[in-house]
C-alpha positions in Angstrom: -99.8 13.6 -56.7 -101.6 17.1 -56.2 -102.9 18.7 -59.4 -101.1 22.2 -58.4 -97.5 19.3 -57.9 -98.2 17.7 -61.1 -98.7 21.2 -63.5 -95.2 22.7 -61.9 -93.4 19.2 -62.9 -95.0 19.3 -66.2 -93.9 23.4 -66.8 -90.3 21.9 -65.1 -89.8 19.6 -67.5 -91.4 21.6 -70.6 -88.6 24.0 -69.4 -85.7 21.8 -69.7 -86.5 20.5 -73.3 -86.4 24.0 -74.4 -82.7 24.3 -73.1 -80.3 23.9 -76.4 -78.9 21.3 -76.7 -75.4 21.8 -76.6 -75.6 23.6 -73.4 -77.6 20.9 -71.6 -75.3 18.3 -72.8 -72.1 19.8 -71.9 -73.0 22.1 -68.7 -71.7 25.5 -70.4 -73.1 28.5 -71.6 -73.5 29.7 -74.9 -70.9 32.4 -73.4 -68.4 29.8 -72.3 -68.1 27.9 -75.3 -67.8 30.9 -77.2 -64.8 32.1 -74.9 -63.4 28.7 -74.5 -62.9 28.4 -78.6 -61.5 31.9 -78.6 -59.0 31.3 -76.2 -58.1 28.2 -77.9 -56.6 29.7 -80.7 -54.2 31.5 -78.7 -54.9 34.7 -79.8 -57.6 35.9 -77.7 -55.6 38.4 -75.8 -55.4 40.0 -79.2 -59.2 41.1 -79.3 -61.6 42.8 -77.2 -64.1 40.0 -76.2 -67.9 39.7 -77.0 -69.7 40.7 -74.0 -71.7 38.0 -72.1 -74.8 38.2 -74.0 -73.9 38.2 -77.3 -72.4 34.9 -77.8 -74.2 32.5 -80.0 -76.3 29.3 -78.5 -75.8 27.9 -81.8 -72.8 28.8 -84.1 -72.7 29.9 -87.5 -70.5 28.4 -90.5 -70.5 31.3 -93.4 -67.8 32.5 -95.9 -65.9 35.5 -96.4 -67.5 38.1 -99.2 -65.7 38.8 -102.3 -63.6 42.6 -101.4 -63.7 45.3 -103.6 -60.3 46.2 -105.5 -58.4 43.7 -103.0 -58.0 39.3 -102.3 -59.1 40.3 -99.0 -60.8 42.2 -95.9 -59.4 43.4 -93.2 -60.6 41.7 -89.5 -60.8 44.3 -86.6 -59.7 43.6 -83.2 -62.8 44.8 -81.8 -66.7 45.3 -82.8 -65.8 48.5 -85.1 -64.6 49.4 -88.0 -61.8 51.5 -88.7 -61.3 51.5 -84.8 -57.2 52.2 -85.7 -56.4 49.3 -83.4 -54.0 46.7 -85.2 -56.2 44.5 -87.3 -55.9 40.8 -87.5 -54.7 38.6 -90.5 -56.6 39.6 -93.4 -60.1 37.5 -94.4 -59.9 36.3 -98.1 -62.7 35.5 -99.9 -64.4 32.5 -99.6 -62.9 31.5 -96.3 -64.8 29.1 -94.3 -65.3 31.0 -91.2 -67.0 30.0 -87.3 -69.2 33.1 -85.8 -69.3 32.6 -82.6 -70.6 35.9 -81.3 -72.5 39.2 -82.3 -72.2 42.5 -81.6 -73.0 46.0 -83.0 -73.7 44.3 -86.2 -70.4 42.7 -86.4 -69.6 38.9 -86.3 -66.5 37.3 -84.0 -65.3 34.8 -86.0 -62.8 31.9 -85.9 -60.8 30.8 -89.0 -57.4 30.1 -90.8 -54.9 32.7 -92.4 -53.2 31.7 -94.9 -50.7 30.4 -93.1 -53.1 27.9 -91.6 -52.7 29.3 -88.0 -55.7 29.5 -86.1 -57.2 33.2 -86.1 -60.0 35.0 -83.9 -61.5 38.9 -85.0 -64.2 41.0 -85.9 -65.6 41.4 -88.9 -69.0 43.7 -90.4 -71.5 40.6 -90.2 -73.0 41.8 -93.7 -69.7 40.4 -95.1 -70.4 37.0 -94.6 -71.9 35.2 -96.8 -74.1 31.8 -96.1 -72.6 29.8 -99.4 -69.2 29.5 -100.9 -69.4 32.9 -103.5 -66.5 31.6 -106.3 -66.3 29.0 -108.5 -66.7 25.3 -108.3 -65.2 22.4 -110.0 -64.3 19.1 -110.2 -61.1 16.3 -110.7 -62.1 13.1 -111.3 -65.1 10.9 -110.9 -66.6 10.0 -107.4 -66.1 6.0 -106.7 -68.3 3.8 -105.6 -68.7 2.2 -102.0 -69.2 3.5 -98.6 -66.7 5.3 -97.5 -65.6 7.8 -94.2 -65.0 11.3 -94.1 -62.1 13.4 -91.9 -63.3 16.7 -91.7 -60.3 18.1 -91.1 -56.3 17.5 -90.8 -53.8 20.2 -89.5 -51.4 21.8 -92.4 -48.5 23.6 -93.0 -46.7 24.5 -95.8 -43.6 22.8 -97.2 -40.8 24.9 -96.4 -39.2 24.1 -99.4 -40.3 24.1 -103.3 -42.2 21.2 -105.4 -39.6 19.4 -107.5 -38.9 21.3 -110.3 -40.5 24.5 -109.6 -40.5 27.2 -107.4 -43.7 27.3 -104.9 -44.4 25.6 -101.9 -46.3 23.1 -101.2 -49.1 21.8 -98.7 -48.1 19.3 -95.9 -51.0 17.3 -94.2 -49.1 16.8 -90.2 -50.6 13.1 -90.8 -50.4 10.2 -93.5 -54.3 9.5 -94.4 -54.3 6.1 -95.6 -56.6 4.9 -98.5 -57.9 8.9 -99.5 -59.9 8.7 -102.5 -60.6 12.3 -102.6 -61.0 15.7 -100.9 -62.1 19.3 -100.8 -59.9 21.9 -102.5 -59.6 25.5 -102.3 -57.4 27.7 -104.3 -57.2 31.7 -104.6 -54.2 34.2 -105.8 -53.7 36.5 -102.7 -51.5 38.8 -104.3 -50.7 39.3 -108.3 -47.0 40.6 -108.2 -47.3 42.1 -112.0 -49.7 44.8 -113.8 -49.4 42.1 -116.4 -52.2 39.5 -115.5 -52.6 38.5 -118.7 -49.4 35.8 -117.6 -50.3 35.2 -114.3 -53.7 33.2 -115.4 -54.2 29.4 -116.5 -54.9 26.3 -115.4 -53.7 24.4 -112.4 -52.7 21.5 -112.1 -52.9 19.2 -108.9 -50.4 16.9 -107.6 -50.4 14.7 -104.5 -47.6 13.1 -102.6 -47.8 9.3 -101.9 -44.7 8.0 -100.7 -42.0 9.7 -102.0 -43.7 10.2 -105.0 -45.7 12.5 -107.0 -48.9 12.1 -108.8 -50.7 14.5 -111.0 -54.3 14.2 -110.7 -56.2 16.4 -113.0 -56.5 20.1 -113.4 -58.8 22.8 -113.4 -59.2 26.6 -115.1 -57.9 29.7 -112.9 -58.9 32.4 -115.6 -59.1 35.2 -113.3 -58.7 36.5 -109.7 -60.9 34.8 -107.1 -61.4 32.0 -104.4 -62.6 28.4 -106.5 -63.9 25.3 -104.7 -62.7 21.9 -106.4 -63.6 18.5 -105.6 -60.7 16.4 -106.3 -61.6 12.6 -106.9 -57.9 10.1 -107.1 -57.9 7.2 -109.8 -57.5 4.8 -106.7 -57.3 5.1 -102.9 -53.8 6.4 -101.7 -51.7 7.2 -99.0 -51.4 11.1 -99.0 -48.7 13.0 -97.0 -49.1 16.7 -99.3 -51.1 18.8 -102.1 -49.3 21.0 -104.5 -50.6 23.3 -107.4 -48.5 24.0 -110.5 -49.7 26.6 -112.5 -49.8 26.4 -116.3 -49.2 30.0 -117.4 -46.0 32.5 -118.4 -45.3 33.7 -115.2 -46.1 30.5 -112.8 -43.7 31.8 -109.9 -44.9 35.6 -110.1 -47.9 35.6 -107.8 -48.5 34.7 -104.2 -51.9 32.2 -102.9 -53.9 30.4 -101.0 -54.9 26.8 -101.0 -56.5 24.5 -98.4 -58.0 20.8 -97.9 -60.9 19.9 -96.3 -63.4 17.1 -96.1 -60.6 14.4 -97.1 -62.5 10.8 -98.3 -61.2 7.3 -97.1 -61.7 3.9 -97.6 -63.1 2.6 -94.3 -59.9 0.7 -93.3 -58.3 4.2 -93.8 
């Protein structure tokens, strides 16, 4: 082979290596994927799109800043602030959000309202945090073994109240067989009383195996913000919902948030 042959084959293929990964593997552009997750939440007729070039080659997974004097922030419909166009479903804090695009130093994020509907906006990227800002705790004690992890399970909420109390409860859409534990969050979205004094306590967390109920440990909620709480079960079970039952004067007063994540099973699970 010709020297002048063999350099342009070596720049060729020096080229390709640099490509990202993703976009080699799967043929699309960092624009494309962006789009094609934004559509796929059905609500991207409900934004103004990220122009071409400012999608992200490699996405971002950050969490939503604690607001000032509010649970949440508000997420625009497009790259500006206060635009006066309808905003999307607020952003509470600590939310595990996806950027998939900047712009105008604003981030286009994906992520779940509190109704655990799939959600797509902009949002002032200096809002964004890289860790989780609230509190973090934990229910039990990790097992030992080897065991797999389901990063996610679609949810909804009950529908109807817990068994002797009056506030919903979380639904996983599937059984998971043999869960021995999972990632919890938890956050009052609105207060309902100038009194907070009895809106405060600890929580309690119950699982559904069955047709029955199990309380699995607790864990302190002594004022407002977004906690992270690893919940570890006495044995592997078959979990169909998570409640939390607040200890406290006023335990159907408020309104929240709660969500699972990062759910632990036995490997025949």
């Amino acid at each position: 082979m010709k020297r002048k042959q063999l350099v342009a084959l070596l720049i060729c293929l020096l080229l390709v290596s640099s490509l990202p990964a993703a976009a080699f593997a799967d043929g699309q552009s960092a624009a494309e994927r962006g789009l094609e997750a934004i559509m796929a939440t059905g609500r991207g007729d409900r934004i103004v799109l990220p122009k071409e070039e400012s999608y992200l080659e490699e996405w971002k997974t950050l969490y939503c800043r604690p607001a000032w004097y509010a649970p949440g922030l508000y997420v625009e419909s497009l790259p500006q602030l206060q635009s006066g166009v309808p905003t999307q479903p607020n952003l509470f804090e600590g939310t595990e959000v996806t950027v998939v695009a900047e712009e105008n130093d604003m981030s286009c994020i994906l992520y779940r309202n509190v109704e655990y509907k799939r959600c797509v906006g902009w949002i002032k990227s200096i809002r964004l945090l890289e860790d989780f800002p609230g509190e973090q705790y934990q229910i039990g004690e990790k097992p030992d073994g080897e065991f797999d992890t389901r990063p996610a399970v679609e949810l909804r909420w009950s529908g109807e109240y817990f068994p002797g109390a009056q506030q919903p409860y979380t639904v996983l859409e599937e059984t998971l067989t043999g869960c021995v534990g999972f990632e919890f969050e938890y956050q009052l979205t609105a207060e309902n009383t100038t009194l907070k004094e009895i809106i405060f306590g600890p929580r309690t967390v119950y699982v559904r195996s069955g047709d029955e109920w199990t309380a699995v440990g607790s864990f302190p909620y002594p004022e407002l913000g977004a906690v992270r709480v690893q919940v570890w079960l006495p044995e592997p079970m078959d979990i169909s919902a998570i409640a939390t039952i607040a200890d406290c004067h006023a335990p159907n007063m408020f309104d929240f948030r709660q969500t699972a994540r990062d759910f632990v099973l036995t490997p025949e699970g």
